[in-house]
FIPA-146241 format. One record per residue (C-alpha): residue number from 1; residue in one letter; y, x, z. Coordinates in Angstrom, 1 decimal. Example, Ala and Ser with C-alpha at 12.3 -4.5 7.8 and 13.67 -1.06 7.14 Angstrom:
BEGIN
[1 a [-4.5 12.3 7.8]],
[2 s [-1.1 13.7 7.1]],
This chain:
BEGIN
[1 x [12.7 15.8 4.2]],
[2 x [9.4 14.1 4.2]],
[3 x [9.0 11.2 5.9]],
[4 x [5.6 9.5 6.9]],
[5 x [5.5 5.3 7.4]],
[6 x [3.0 3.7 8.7]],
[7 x [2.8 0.0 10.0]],
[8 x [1.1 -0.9 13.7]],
[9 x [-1.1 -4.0 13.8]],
[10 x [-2.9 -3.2 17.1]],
[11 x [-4.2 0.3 16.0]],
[12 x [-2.3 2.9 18.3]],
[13 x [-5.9 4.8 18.3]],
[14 x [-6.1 5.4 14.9]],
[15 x [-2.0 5.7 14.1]],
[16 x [-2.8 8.9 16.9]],
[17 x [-5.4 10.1 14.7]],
[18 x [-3.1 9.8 11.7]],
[19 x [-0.2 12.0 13.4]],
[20 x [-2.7 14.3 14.9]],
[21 x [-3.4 15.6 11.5]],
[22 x [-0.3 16.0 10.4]],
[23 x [1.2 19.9 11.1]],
[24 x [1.4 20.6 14.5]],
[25 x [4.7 23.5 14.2]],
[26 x [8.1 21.5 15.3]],
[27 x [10.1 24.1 12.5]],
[28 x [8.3 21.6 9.5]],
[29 x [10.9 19.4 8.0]],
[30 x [9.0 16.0 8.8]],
[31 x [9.3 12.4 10.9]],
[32 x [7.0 9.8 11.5]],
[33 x [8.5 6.0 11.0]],
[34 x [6.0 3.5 13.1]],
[35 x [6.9 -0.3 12.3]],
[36 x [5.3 -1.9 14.9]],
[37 x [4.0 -5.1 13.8]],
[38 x [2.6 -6.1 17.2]],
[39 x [5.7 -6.8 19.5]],
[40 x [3.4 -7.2 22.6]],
[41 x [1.6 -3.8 21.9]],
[42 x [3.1 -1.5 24.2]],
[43 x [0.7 1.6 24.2]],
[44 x [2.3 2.5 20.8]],
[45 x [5.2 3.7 22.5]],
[46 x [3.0 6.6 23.6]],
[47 x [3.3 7.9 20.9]],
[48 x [7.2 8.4 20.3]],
[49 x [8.4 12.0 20.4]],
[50 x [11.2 13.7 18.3]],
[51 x [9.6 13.6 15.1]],
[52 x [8.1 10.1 15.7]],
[53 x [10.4 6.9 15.2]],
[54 x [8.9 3.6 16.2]],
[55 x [11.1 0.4 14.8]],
[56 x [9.6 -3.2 16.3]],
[57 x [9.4 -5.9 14.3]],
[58 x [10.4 -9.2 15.9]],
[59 x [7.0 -10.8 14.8]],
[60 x [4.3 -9.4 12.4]],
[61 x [6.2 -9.5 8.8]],
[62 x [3.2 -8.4 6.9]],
[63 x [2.5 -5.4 5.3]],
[64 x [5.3 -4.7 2.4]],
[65 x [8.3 -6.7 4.5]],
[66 x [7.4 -4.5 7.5]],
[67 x [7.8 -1.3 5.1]],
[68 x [10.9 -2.8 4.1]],
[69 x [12.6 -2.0 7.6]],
[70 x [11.1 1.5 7.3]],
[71 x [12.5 2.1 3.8]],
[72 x [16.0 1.1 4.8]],
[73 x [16.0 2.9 7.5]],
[74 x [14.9 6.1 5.8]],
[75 x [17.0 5.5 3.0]],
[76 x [20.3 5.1 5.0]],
[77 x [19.2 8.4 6.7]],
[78 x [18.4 10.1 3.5]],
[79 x [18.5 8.5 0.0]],
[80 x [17.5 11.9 -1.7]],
[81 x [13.6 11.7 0.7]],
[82 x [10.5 11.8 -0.6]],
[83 x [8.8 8.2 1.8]],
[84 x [4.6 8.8 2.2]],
[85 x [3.5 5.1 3.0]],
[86 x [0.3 5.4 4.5]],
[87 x [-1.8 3.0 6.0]],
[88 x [-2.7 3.6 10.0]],
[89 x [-6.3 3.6 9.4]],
[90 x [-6.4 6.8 7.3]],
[91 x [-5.5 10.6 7.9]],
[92 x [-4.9 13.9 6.3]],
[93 x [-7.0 16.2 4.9]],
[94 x [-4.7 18.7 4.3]],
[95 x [-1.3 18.6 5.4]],
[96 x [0.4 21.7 3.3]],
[97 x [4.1 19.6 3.1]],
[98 x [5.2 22.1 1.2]],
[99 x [2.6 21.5 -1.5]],
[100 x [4.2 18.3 -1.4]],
[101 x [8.1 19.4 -1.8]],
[102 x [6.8 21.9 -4.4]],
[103 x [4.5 19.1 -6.3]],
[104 x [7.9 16.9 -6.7]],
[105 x [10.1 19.7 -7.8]],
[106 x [7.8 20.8 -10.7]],
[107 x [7.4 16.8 -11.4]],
[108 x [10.6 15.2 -10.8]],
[109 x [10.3 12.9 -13.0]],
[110 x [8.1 10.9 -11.4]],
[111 x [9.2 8.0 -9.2]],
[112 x [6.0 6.4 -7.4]],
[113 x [3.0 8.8 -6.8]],
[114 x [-0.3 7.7 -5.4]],
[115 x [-2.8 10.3 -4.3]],
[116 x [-6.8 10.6 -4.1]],
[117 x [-8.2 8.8 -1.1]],
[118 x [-11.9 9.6 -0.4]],
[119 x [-14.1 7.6 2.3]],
[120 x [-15.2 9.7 5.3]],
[121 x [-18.3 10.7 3.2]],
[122 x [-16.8 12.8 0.8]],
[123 x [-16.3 9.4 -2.1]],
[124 x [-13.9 8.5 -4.1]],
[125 x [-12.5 5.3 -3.1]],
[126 x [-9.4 5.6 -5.3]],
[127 x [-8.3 7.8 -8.0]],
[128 x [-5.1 5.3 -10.1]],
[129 x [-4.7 1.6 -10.7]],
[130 x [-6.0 -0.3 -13.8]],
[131 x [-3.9 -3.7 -15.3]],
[132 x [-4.7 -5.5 -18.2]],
[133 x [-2.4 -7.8 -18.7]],
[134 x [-4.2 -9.5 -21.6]],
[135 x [-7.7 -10.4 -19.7]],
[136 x [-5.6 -10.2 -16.1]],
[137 x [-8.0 -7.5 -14.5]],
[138 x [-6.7 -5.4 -12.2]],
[139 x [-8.8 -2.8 -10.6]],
[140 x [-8.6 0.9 -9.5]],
[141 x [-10.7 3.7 -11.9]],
[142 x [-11.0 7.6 -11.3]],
[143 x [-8.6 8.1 -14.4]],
[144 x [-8.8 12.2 -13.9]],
[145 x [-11.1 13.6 -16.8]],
[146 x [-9.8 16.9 -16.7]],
[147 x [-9.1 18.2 -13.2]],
[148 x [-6.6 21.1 -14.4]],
[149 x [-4.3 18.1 -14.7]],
[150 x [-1.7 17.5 -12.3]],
[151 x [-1.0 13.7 -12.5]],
[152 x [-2.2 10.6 -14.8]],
[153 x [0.3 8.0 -15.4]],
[154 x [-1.1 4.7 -14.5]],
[155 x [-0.4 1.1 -13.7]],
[156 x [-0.9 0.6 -9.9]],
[157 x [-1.0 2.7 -7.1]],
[158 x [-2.1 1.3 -3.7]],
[159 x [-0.5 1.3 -0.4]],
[160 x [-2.6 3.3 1.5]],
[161 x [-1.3 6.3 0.2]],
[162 x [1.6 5.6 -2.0]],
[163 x [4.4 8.0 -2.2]],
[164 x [8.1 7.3 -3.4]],
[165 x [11.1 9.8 -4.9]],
[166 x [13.8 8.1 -3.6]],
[167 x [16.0 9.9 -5.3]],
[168 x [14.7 8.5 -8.3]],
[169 x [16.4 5.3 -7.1]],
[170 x [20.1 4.2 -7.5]],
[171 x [19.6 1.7 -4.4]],
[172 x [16.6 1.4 -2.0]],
[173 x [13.6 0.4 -3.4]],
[174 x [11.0 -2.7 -1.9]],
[175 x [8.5 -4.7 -1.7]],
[176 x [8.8 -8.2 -2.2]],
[177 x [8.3 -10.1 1.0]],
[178 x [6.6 -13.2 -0.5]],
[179 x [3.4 -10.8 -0.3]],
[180 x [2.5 -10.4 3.5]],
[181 x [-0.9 -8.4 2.7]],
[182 x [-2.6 -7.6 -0.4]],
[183 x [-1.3 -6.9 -4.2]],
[184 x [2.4 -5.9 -2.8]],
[185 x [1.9 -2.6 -3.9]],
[186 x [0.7 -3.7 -7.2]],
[187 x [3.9 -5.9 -8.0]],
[188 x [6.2 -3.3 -6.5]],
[189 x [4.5 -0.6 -9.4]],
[190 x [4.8 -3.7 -12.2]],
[191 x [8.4 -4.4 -11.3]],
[192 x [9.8 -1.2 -10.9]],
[193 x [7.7 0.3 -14.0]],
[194 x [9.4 -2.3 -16.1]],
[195 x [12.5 -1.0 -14.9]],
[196 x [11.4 2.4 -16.5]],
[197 x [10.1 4.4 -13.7]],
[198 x [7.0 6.5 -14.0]],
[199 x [3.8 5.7 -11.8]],
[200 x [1.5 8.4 -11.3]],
[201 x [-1.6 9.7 -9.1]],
[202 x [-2.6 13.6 -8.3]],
[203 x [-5.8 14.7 -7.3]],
[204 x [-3.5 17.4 -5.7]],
[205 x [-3.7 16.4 -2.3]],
[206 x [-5.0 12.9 -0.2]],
[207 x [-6.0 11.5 2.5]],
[208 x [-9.2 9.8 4.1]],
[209 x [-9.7 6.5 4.3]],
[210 x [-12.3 3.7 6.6]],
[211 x [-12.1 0.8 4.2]],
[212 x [-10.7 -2.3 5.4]],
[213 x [-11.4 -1.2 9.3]],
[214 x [-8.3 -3.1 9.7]],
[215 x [-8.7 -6.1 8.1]],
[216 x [-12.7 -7.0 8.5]],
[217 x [-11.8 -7.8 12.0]],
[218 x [-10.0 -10.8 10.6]],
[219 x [-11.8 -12.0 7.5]],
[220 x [-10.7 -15.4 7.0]],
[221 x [-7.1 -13.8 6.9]],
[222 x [-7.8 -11.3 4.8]],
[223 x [-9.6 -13.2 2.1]],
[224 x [-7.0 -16.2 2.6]],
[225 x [-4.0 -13.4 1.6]],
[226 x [-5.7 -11.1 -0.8]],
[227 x [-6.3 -14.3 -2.8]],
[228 x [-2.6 -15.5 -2.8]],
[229 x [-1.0 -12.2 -3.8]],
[230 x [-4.1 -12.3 -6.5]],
[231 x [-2.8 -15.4 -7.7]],
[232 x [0.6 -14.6 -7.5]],
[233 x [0.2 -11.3 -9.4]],
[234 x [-1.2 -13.1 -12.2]],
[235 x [1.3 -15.7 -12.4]],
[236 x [3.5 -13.0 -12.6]],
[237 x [2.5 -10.6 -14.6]],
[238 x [-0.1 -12.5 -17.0]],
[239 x [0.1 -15.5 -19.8]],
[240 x [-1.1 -19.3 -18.9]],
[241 x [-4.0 -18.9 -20.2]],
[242 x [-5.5 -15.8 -18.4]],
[243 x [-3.9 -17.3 -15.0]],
[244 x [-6.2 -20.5 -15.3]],
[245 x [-9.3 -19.2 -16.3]],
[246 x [-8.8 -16.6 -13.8]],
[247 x [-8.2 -19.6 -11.3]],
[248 x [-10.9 -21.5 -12.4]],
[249 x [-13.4 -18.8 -12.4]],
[250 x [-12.3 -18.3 -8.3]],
[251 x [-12.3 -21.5 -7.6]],
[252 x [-16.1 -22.3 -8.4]],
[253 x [-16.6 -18.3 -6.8]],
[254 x [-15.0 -20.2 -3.7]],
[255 x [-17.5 -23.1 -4.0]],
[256 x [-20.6 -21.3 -4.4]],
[257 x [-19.3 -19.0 -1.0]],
[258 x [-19.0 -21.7 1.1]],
[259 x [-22.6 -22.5 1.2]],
[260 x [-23.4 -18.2 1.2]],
[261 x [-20.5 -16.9 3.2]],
[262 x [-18.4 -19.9 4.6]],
[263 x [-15.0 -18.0 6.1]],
[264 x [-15.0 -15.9 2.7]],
[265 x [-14.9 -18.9 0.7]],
[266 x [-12.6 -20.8 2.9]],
[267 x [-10.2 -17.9 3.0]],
[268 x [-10.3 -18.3 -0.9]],
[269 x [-9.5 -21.8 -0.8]],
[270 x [-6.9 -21.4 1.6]],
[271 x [-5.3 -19.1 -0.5]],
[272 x [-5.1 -20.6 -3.7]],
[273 x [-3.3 -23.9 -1.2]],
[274 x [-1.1 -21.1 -0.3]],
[275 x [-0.3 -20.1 -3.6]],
[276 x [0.3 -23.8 -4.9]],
[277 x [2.2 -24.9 -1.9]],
[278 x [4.4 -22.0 -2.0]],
[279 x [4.7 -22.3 -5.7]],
[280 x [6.1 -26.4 -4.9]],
[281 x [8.3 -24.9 -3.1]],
[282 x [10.0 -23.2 -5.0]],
């Protein structure tokens, strides 16, 4: 069984774009797992049927604790599923599942699997996850040089498209909720590589993707969380002395953007007082 998740965040129109191209015959072994991350957004129930599953969060949990209910659910259903995360603002451009089924059984040694994702003009806007851990850079490269290759290992794959064996798991894997958007899917790759299992991304099959058509329509929140799960990556996964001159070098970024682009470089601020507050906290 395949299952598709996707999270709601007022986007019903483009989560019914996403299921429309998925296969249309009711015989394919599939389901569709909405969390809906909008309580008061009712038109999503339009789209319940008997392969589609919509789960409501009590309040928006963010991106990775919102999968969280979906990949308990699944995994109480079936702990032997192969989970496609997907975000709502992308969509097939093939959907052969069985290339999919196939792709794992040849491969099953591979426990998290990202996938190309191309813009609507034909670009590649990811291809695998880069992370150097001794200059703290983490950013996404086409890491396919030879295209006879079925999958390159690599550090990170992102959420959009980000595909899990579970039965490469002994208990259900998941995010960590102290990300609510941005750099989850990073530290779920780091933690559960270090735990030995093998990340990877096929040019096999993947998905189109708007950039951020989401998110831009709230850019003080998006900039205020990408630059907390930043931070709290680094602290993470990265020495002392990486972490501060990595800090350093945003906060002056943040300075200069206040006087070029003020809600960018107040969302930065705001996030690195995120990241210290929550780090007091502790």
């Amino acid at each position: 069984m395949i299952y598709f998740l996707t999270v709601n965040y007022y986007s019903t129109n483009l989560i019914a774009k996403l299921i429309s191209s998925l296969p249309s015959e009711k015989n394919l072994d599939f389901k569709v797992i909405i969390i809906n991350n909008s309580s008061d957004d009712n038109s999503i129930s339009n789209l319940k049927d008997e392969n589609v599953i919509i789960l409501n969060a009590a309040k928006n949990l963010g991106f990775g604790h919102a999968c969280n209910l979906g990949l308990k659910f699944i995994y109480a259903e079936d702990p032997q599923a192969i989970v496609w995360i997907i975000n709502p603002d992308a969509y097939f451009i093939e959907s052969d599942l069985e290339k999919v089924q196939s792709f794992f059984k040849s491969h099953p040694e591979i426990s998290i699997l990202g996938t190309m994702i191309y813009t609507p003009t034909g670009e590649v806007w990811f291809a695998g996850g880069y992370f150097n851990v001794k200059t703290g850079e983490i950013s996404n490269r086409n890491l396919f040089k030879e295209q006879d290759q079925d999958y390159v290992k690599c550090d990170w794959v992102t959420g959009c498209s980000f595909i899990i064996n579970l039965c490469k798991f002994r208990e259900c894997p998941l995010f960590d909720p102290a990300y609510f958007l941005y750099y989850e899917d990073f530290d779920f790759c780091q933690r559960y590589a270090q735990q030995g299992h093998l990340i990877a991304v096929t040019h096999k099959f993947g998905v189109i993707h708007q950039p951020s058509s989401i998110t831009n329509k709230y850019v003080f929140r998006k900039i205020k969380n990408s630059t907390y799960g930043y931070l709290l990556s680094l602290d993470r996964y990265t020495n002392q002395l990486v972490f501060s001159l990595r800090l350093t070098r945003l906060v002056f970024y943040a300075l200069v953007l206040m006087f070029i682009k003020p809600e960018t470089g107040l969302g930065k601020i705001y996030g690195v007082l995120m990241y210290w507050w929550k780090r007091g906290n502790q």
